[in-house]
C-alpha positions in Angstrom: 103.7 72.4 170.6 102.0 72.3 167.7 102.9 69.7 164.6 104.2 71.2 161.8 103.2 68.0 159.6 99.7 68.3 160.6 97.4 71.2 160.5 94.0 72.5 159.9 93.5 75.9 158.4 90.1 77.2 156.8 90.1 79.4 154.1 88.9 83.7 154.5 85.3 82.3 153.2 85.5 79.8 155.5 83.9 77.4 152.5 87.0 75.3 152.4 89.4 74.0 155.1 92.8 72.4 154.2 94.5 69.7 156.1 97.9 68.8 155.7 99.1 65.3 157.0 102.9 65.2 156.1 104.0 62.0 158.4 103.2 58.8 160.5 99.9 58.1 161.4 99.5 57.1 165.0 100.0 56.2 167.8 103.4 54.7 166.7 105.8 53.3 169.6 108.6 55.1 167.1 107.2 58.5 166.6 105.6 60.4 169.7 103.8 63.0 167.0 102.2 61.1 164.9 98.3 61.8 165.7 95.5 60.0 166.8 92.7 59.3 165.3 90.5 60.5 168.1 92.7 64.0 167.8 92.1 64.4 164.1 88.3 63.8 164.2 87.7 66.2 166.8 89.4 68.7 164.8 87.0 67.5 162.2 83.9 68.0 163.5 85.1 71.3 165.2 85.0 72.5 161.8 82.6 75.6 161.1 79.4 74.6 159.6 79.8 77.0 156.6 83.2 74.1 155.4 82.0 72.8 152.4 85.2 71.7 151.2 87.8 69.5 153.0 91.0 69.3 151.2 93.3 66.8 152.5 97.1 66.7 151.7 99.1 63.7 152.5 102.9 62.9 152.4 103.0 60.0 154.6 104.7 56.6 155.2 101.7 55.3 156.9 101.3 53.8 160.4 98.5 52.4 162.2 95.7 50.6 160.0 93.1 51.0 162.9 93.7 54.7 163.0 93.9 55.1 159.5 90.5 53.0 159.4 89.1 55.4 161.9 89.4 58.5 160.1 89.2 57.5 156.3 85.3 56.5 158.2 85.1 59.7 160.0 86.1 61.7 156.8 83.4 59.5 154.4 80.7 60.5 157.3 81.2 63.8 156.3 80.8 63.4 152.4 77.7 61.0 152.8 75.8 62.5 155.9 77.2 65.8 155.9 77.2 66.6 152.1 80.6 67.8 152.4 83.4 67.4 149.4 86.5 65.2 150.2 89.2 66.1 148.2 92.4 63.8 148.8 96.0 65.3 147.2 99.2 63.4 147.2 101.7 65.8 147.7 104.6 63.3 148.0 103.9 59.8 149.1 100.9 58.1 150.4 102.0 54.8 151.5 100.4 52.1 153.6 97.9 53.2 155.9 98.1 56.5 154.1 96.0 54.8 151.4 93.6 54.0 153.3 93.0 57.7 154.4 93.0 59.0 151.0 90.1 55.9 149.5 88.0 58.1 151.6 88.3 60.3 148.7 85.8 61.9 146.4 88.6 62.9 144.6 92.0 61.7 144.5 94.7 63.9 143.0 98.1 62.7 142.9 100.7 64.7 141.5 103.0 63.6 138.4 106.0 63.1 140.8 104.9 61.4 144.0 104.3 57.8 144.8 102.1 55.1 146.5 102.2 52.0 148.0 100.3 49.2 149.0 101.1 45.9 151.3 99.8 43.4 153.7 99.5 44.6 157.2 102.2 43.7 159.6 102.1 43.2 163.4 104.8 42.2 166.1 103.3 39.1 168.0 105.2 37.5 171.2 103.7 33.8 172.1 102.8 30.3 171.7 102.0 28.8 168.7 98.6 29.0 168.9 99.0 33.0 169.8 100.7 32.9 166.3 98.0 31.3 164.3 95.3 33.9 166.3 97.8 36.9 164.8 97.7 35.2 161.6 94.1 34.8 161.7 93.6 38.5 162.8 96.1 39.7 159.6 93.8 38.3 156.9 91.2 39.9 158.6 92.6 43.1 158.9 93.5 42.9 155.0 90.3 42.2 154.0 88.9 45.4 155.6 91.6 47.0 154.0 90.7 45.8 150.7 87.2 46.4 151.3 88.3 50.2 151.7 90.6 50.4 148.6 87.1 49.0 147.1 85.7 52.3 147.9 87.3 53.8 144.7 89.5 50.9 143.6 87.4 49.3 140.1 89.6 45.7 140.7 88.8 42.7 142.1 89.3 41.9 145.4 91.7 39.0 144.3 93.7 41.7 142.3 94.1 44.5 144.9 95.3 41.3 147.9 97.5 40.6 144.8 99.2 44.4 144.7 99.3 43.8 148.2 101.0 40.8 149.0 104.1 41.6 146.3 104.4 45.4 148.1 103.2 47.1 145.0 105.1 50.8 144.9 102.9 52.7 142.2 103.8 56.3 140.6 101.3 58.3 139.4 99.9 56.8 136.4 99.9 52.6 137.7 98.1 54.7 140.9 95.0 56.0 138.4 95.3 53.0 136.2 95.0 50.8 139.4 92.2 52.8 140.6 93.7 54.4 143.8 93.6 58.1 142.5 91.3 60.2 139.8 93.6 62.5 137.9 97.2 63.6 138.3 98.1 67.5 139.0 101.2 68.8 138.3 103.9 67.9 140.6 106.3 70.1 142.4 109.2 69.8 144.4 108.4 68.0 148.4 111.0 67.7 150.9 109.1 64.9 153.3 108.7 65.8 156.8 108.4 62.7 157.7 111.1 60.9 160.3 114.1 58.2 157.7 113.7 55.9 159.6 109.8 55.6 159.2 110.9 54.6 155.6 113.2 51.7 156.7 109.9 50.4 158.5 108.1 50.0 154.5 110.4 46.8 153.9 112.0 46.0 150.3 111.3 48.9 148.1 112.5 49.1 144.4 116.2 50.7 144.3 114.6 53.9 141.9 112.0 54.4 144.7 114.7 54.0 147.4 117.0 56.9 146.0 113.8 59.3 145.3 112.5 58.9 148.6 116.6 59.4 149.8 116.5 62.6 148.0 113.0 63.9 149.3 114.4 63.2 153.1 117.6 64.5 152.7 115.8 68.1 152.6 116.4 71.0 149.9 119.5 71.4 147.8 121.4 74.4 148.2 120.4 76.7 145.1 123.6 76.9 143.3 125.3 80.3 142.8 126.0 81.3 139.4 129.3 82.0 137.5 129.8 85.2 136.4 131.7 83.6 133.2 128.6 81.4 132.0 125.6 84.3 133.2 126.6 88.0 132.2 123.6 88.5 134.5 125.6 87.2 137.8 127.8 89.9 138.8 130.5 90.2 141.5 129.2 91.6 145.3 129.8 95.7 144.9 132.5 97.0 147.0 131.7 97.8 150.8 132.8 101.3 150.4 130.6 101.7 147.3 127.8 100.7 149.0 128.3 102.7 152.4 128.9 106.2 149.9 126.5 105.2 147.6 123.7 105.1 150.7 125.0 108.3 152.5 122.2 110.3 153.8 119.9 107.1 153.7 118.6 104.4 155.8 121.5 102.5 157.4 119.2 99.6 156.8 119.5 100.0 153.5 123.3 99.9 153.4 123.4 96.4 155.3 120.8 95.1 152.7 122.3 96.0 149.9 126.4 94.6 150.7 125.3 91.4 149.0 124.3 92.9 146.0 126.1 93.8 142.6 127.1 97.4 142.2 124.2 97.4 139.1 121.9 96.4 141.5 123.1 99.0 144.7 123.0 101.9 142.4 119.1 100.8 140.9 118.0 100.3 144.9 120.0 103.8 145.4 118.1 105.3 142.5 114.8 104.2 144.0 115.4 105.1 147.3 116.5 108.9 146.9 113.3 108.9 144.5 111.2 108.1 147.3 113.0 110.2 149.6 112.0 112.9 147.6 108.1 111.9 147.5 108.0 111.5 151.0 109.2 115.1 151.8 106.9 116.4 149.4 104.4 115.0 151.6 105.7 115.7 154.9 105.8 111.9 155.9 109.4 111.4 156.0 109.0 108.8 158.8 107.8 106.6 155.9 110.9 106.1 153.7 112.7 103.7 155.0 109.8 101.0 154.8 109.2 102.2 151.2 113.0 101.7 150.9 113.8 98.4 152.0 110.5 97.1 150.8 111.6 97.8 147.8 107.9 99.6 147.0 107.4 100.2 143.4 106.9 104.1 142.8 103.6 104.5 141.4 102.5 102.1 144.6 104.5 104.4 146.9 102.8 107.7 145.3 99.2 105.8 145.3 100.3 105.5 149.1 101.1 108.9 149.9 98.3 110.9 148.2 95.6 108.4 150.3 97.2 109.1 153.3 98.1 113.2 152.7 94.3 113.5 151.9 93.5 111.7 155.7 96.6 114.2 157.3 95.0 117.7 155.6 91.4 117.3 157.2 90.7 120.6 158.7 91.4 120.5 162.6 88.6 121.5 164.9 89.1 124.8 167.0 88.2 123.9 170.7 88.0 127.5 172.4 85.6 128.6 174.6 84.9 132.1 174.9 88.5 133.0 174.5 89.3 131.7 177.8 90.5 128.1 177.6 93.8 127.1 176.1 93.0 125.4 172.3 93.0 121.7 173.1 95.9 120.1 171.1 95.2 119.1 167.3 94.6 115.6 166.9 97.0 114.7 164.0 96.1 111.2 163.0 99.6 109.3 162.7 100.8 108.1 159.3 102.7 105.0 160.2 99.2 103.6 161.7 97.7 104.7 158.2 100.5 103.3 156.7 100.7 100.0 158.7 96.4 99.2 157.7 96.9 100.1 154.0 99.7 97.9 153.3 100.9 95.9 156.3 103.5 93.7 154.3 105.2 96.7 153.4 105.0 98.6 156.6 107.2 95.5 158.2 109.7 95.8 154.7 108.7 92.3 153.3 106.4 93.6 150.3 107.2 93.7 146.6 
């Protein structure tokens, strides 16, 4: 199955490809998605030669610092040996190994309304003593390769950066570009993490601000409230089923089931519209085309723009096929209108155009 948190997907000029990495980098003995490093740079170099671009989105809570390590280096390969632009963008949150990832940045763009954080690496040791002092040796290692990456775009001292780090430094966007982790800050938009809860829990003491925003991304969407007639004059009351089943008579029954959550304003406007291009479909003999018209909703002059294209392919003279007057005409090839139809415009042929 494919991961909906991470993907690869190159653009129609195939100059730029766009990853998205929206949860745990792994391995992780918690999350059997997260990906591998080895997985991620294949994908990488499997990338067609004409990718000038790599844009990288992240909404992570982090995960392995070795695998994070592996590919921040793989992605820096392809900026300085490959001449290819890095472009990191925090979508959400970019937390622990996430940050080393996006250091391997060109550019770092963080939007207004997500988040970093840095801390010292942690690890799970079982043992003697002196299998506890190795672990603790190996820690202060692994930060200073970690520091030694935030280095890569970071302008503080080493001192300073091991300082963020040891007091679990959460940054928003503008401590992240004073501190040197990201370049500018985009605009912001709403991001509803993909990312597991309980990977959070596995950050240790965050601020209680930073808790309930990163509450809020997990819990997923709000509902969109409905309005009240009494405070919008806009919001009117769902038009009576037996309206709407008269009102459509002699049109699609597709149309009819669309339209019973609508207002009665807004049945008799897609009524309206529909009997209107009814009547320019029959003037071009392509009745079989009105119901996608109809329920996409096809603005008229795009609907006759349609139709006179397609009624100029339809009235090509046919060929006659006789031969000396004693073969049967072949049938007329008539070239079919829903195939014209579906190639000019396939969003509206399936009825999800505007």
């Amino acid at each position: 199955m494919p991961r909906d948190w991470y993907r690869i997907q190159c653009k129609a000029d195939e100059s730029l490809a766009e990853l998205s990495i929206f949860d745990e980098i792994g391995p992780s003995f918690f999350n059997d998605d997260a990906v591998t490093a080895k997985q991620f740079i294949a994908d990488v170099r499997a990338l067609p030669e004409a990718v000038k671009t790599i844009r990288v989105h992240v909404n992570s809570p982090g995960g392995s610092v070795f695998e994070a390590v592996a590919i921040a280096n793989a992605l820096r390969s392809e900026s300085r040996e490959r001449g290819r632009i890095i472009e990191m963008r925090i979508d959400g949150l970019a937390a622990s190994a996430a940050t080393i990832v996006t250091s391997a940045g060109d550019s770092i763009a963080i939007a207004d309304n997500a988040l970093m954080m840095v801390h010292n690496p942690l690890a799970i040791v079982v043992g003697a003593a002196t299998d506890m002092r190795e672990m603790a040796s190996l820690l202060d290692k692994v930060r200073d390769s970690i520091v030694a990456t935030y280095q890569w775009v970071s302008q503080l001292s080493a001192e300073a950066i091991s300082a963020l780090m040891d007091a679990t430094t959460w940054m928003n966007a503008e401590e992240a570009v004073k501190n040197g982790f990201a370049t500018e800050i985009t605009e912001g938009k709403t991001v509803t993490a993909s990312f597991r809860p309980e990977a959070l829990e596995r950050l240790g003491a965050m601020p209680e601000p930073i808790k309930a925003r990163l509450a809020e991304w997990t819990a997923g969407p709000k509902p969109r409230p409905q309005p009240d007639p009494d405070d919008d004059p806009r919001a009117a009351v769902k038009a009576d089923p037996k309206f709407v089943l008269t009102a459509c008579e002699g049109l699609s029954p597709k149309l009819a089931t669309v339209l019973l959550d609508c207002s009665e304003a807004e049945v008799t406007k897609r009524v309206a519209h529909a009997k209107e291009v009814a009547a320019l479909c029959a003037t071009a003999k392509l009745p079989e085309l009105v119901e996608g018209y109809v329920l996409a909703n096809t603005p008229v002059a795009t609907v006759k723009a349609h139709l006179t294209v397609m009624t100029a392919k339809l009235d090509r003279i046919e060929i006659d096929t006789r031969h000396n007057g004693d073969e049967k005409p072949k049938p007329a090839v008539r070239i079919s209108a829903k195939e014209i139809y579906a190639a000019r415009n396939p969003q509206l042929a399936l009825g999800t155009g505007r």
